[in-house]
C-alpha positions in Angstrom: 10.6 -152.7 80.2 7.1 -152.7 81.4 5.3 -155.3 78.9 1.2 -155.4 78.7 -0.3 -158.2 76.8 -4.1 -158.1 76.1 -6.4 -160.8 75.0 -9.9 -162.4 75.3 -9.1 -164.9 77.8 -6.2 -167.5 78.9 -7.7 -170.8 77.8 -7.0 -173.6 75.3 -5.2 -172.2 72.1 -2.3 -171.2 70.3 -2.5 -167.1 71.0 -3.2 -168.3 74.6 0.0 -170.5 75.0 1.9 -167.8 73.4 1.1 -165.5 75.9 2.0 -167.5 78.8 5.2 -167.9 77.4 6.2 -164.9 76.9 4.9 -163.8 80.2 7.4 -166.7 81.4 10.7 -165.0 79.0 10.3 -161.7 79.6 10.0 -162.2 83.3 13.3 -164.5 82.8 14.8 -161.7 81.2 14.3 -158.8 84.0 11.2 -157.6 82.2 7.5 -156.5 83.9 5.0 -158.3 82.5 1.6 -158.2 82.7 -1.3 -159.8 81.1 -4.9 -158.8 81.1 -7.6 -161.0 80.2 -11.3 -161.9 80.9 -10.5 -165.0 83.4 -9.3 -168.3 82.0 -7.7 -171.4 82.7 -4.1 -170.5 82.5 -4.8 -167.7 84.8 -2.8 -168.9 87.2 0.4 -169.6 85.3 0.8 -166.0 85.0 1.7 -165.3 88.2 3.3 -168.5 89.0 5.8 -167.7 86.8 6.5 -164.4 88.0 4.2 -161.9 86.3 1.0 -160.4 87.1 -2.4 -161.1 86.3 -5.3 -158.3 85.8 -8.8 -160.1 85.2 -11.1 -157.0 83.1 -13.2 -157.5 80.3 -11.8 -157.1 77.2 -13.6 -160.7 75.9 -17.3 -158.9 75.2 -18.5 -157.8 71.7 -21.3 -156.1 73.6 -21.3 -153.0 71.8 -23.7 -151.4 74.9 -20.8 -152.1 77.2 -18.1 -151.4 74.8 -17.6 -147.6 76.0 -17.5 -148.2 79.9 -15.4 -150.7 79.2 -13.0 -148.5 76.8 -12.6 -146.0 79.9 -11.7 -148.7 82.2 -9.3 -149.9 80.5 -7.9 -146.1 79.9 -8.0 -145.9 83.6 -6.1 -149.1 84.1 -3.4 -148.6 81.5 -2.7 -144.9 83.1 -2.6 -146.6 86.5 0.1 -149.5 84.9 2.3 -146.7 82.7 3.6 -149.7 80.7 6.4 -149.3 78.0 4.2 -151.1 75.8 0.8 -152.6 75.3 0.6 -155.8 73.1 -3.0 -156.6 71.8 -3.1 -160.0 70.4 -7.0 -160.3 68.9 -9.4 -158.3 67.3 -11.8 -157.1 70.6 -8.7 -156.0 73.2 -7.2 -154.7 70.2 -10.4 -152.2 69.7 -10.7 -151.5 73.0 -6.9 -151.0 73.3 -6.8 -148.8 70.7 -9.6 -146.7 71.7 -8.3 -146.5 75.6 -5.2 -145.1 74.5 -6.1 -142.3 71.7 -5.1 -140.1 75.1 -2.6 -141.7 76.6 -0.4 -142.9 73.7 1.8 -145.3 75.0 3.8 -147.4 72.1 1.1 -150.1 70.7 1.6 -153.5 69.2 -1.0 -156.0 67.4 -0.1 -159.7 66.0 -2.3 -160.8 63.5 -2.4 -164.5 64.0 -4.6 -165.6 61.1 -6.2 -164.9 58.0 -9.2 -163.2 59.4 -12.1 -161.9 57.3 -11.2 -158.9 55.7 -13.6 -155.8 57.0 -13.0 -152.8 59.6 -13.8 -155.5 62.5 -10.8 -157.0 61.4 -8.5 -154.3 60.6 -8.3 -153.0 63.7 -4.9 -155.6 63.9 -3.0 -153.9 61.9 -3.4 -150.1 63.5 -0.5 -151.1 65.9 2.5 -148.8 65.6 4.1 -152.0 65.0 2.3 -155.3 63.3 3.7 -158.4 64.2 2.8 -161.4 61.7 2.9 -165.5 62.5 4.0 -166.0 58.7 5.3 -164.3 55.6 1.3 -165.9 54.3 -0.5 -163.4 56.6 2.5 -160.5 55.8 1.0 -160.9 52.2 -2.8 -161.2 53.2 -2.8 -157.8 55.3 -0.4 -155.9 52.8 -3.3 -157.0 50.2 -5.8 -155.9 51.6 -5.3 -153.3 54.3 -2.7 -151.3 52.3 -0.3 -152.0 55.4 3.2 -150.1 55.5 6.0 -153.3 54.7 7.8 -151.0 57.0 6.0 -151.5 60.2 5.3 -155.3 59.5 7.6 -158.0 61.2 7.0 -161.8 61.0 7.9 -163.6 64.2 7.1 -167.6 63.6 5.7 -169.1 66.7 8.4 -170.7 68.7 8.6 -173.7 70.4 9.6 -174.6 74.1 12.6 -176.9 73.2 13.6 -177.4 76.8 9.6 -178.7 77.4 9.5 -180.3 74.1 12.1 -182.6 74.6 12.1 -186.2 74.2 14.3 -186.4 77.7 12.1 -184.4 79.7 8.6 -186.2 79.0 6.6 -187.5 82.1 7.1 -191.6 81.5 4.3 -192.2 84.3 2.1 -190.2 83.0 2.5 -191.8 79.3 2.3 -195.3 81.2 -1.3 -194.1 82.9 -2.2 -193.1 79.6 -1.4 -195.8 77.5 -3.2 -198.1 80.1 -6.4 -195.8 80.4 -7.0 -195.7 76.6 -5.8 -199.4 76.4 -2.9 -198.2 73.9 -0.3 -200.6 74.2 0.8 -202.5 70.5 -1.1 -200.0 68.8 -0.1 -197.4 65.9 -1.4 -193.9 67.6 -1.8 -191.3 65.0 -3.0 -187.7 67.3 -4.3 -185.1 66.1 -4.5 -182.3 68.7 -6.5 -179.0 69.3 -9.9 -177.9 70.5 -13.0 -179.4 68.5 -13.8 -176.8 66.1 -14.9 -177.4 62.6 -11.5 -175.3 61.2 -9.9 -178.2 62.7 -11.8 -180.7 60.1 -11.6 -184.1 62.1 -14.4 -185.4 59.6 -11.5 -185.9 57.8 -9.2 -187.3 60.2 -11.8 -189.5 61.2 -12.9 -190.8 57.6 -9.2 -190.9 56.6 -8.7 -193.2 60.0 -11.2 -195.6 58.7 -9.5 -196.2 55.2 -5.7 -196.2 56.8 -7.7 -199.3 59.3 -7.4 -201.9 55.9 -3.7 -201.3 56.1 -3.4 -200.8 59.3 -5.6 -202.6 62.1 -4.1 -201.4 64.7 -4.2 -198.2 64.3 -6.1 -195.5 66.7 -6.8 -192.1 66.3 -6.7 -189.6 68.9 -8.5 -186.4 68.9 -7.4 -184.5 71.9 -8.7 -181.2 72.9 -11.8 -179.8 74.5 -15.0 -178.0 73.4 -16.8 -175.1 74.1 -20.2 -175.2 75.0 -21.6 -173.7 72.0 -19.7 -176.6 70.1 -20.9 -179.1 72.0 -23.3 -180.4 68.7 -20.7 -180.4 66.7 -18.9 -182.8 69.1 -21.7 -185.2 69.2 -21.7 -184.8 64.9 -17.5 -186.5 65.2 -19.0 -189.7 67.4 -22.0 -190.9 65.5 -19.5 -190.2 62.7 -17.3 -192.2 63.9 -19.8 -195.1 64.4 -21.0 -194.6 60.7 -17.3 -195.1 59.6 -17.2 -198.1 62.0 -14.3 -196.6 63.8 -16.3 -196.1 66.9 -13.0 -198.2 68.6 -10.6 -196.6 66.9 -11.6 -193.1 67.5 -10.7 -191.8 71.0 -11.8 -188.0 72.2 -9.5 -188.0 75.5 -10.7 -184.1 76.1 -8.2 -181.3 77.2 -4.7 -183.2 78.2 -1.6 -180.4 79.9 0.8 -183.1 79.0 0.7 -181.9 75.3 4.6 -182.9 75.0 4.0 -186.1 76.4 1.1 -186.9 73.9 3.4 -186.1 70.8 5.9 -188.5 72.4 3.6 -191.8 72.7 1.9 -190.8 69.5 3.6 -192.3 65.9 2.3 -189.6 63.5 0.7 -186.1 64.4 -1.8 -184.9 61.8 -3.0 -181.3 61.1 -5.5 -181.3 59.1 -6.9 -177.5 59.6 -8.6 -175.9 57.1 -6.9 -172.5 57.3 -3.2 -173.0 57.3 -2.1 -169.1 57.6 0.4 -170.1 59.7 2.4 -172.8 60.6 0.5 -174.4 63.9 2.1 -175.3 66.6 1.3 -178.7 66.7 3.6 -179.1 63.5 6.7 -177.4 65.3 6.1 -179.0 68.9 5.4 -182.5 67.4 8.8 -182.2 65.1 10.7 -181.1 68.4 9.4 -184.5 70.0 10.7 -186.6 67.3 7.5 -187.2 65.4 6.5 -187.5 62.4 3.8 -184.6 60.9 1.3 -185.1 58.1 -0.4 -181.1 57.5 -1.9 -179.5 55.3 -0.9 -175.9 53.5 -1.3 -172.7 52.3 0.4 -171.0 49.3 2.9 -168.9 50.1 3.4 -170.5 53.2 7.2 -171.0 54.6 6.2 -175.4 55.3 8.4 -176.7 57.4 6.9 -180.0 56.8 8.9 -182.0 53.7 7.8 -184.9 52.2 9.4 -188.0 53.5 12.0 -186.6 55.5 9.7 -185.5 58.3 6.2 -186.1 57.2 4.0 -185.4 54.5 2.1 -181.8 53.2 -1.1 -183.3 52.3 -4.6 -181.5 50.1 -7.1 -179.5 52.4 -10.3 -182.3 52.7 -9.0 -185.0 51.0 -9.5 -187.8 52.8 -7.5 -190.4 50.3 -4.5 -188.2 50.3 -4.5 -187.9 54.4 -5.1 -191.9 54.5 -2.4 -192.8 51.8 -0.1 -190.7 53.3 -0.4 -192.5 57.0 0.1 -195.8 55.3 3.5 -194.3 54.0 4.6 -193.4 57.1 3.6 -196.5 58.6 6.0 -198.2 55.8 8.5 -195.8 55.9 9.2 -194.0 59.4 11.7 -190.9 58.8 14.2 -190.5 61.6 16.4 -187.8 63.1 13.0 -185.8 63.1 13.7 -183.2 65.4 16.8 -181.8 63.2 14.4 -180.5 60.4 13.4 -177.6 63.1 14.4 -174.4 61.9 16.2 -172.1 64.6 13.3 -169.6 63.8 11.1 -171.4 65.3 12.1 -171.9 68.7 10.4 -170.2 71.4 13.9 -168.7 72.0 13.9 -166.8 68.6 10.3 -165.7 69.5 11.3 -164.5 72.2 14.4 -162.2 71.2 12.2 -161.2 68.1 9.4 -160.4 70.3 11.5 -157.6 72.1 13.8 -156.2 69.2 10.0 -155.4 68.0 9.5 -153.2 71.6 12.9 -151.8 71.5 12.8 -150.8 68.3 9.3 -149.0 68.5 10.3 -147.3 72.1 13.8 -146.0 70.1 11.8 -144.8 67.1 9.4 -142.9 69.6 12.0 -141.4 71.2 13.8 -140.3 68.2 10.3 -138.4 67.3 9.9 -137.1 70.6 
């Protein structure tokens, strides 16, 4: 198969990763792949691991530039012929869908979140085929788009178990680390992703301050970057971190590529985003490592996270229940962590998943044709 996948750009994020894996797998697996994007920092993963790279637009919500833009990409997917196109956000999906009213090659969307519901939005579910990251979001587009169950497939986002291993971590680089943030003897509890307000680390960091009583060791990392239109809200986290008098308990460390290696040196992960639609990867990739995960929840949502035996599910915002439940852990560390993974959610799993969806739409096509 010829695979297209289409989104904004490759930079920090869970869609982004995604996408480089499965560039990586299908390439593995004798597939084409290709993946088109507005530039990025991953950029050139794509091609080192053996597919190719097309740098076009499809990042803009310039509505002025929305209908050259809709033509080139026509042009470029008649030039490419793929089996399948593979939108995986709202703006390559419009553009996607529009640039191949003509040509109509067998589309797929994932719907990644629990996006606000208007037109904008449900553009993700016109795909022939609708992939979902949880049963949560299945429910939340059936709601309110009127989706066909029939077309809908959730595929949990799978982790790398051969990079998320506790025998494959980067020791040097953990002993640089430790020794840069001057970490040695101290209780590390990491929260990871890029500083974004859905990520709420006024909580982590309030939560940080209380657990400190108990716990005077204890540091919390925040690592991930920030966008340039987020840079205010960066500054906000440090003087509150200074208010809280956690100033030197607080460390930013910026974007880190050793992700595996940070959930190796760290004693408990915390997610403490706001909108749980799915279960992050930061829960899965952390519980592959061997540690510990404190996260909040959605209703509905398939938790992987169970209290005591591999973490805690804690209340969106609250900053007692986050800061009680470190304390437990640090009283009561669960073990054989990385055995509460569920198979499904293995990048593996993703993987085969992933295709049965394209075979399954290209046999269905054919049948019709």
């Amino acid at each position: 198969m010829k695979i297209v996948q289409l989104l904004p750009e490759l930079n920090e994020g869970g869609v982004e990763r995604g996408t480089v894996e499965l560039n990586r797998e299908f390439v593995k697996l004798g597939h084409e792949s290709v993946v088109i994007s507005n530039g990025g920092k991953q950029v050139e993963a794509i091609n080192l691991d053996g597919g190719k790279y097309i740098k076009f637009d499809i990042a803009s919500k310039n509505p002025f530039t929305a209908i050259s833009r809709v033509y080139g990409l026509r042009k470029l997917l008649k030039e490419l012929n793929p089996d399948v196109i593979h939108a995986r956000s709202r703006v390559p999906a419009w553009l996607t869908y529009l640039a191949n009213k003509t040509l109509h090659i067998p589309f797929v969307t994932t719907v990644h979140g629990l996006n606000s519901v208007n037109k904008y939005s449900q553009i993700m579910t016109k795909g022939d085929k609708v992939i979902c990251v949880s049963e949560v979001v299945r429910d939340y587009i059936i709601k309110n788009y009127n989706v066909d169950k029939r077309k809908i497939t959730v595929i949990q986002r799978g982790v790398d178990t051969d990079l998320f291993n506790s025998s494959n971590v980067d020791f040097d680089f953990i002993h640089k680390f430790k020794k840069q943030f001057n970490l040695d003897g101290k209780f590390i509890v990491s929260s990871i992703g890029r500083i974004t307000w859905l990520k709420d680390y006024e909580t982590f960091i309030k939560s940080i301050a209380i657990a400190k009583k108990d716990i005077p060791n204890i540091v919390g990392l925040i690592v991930g970057g920030y966008r340039d239109d987020k840079k205010e809200y960066f500054e906000s986290l440090k003087e509150l971190a200074i208010k809280e008098n956690v100033e030197n308990n607080i460390i930013f460390t910026g974007s880190i590529s050793k992700i595996a290696e940070i959930y190796y040196l760290s004693d408990i992960l915390v997610n403490a985003s706001l909108k749980m639609g799915n279960v992050g990867r930061t829960v899965s990739e952390s519980l592959a490592m061997g540690t510990p995960v404190i996260a909040t929840t959605f209703e509905g949502l398939n938790n992987i996270i169970k209290d005591g035996i591999n973490g805690y599910v804690i209340e969106n915002k609250n900053i007692d229940d986050l800061s009680s439940k470190i304390i437990k852990l640090f009283k009561n560390m669960p073990s054989n962590i990385q055995d509460t993974l569920p198979t499904d959610f293995t990048l593996k799993a993703m993987t085969q998943s992933t295709i049965s969806v394209y075979e399954n739409l290209l046999n269905s096509k054919k049948s019709l044709s």
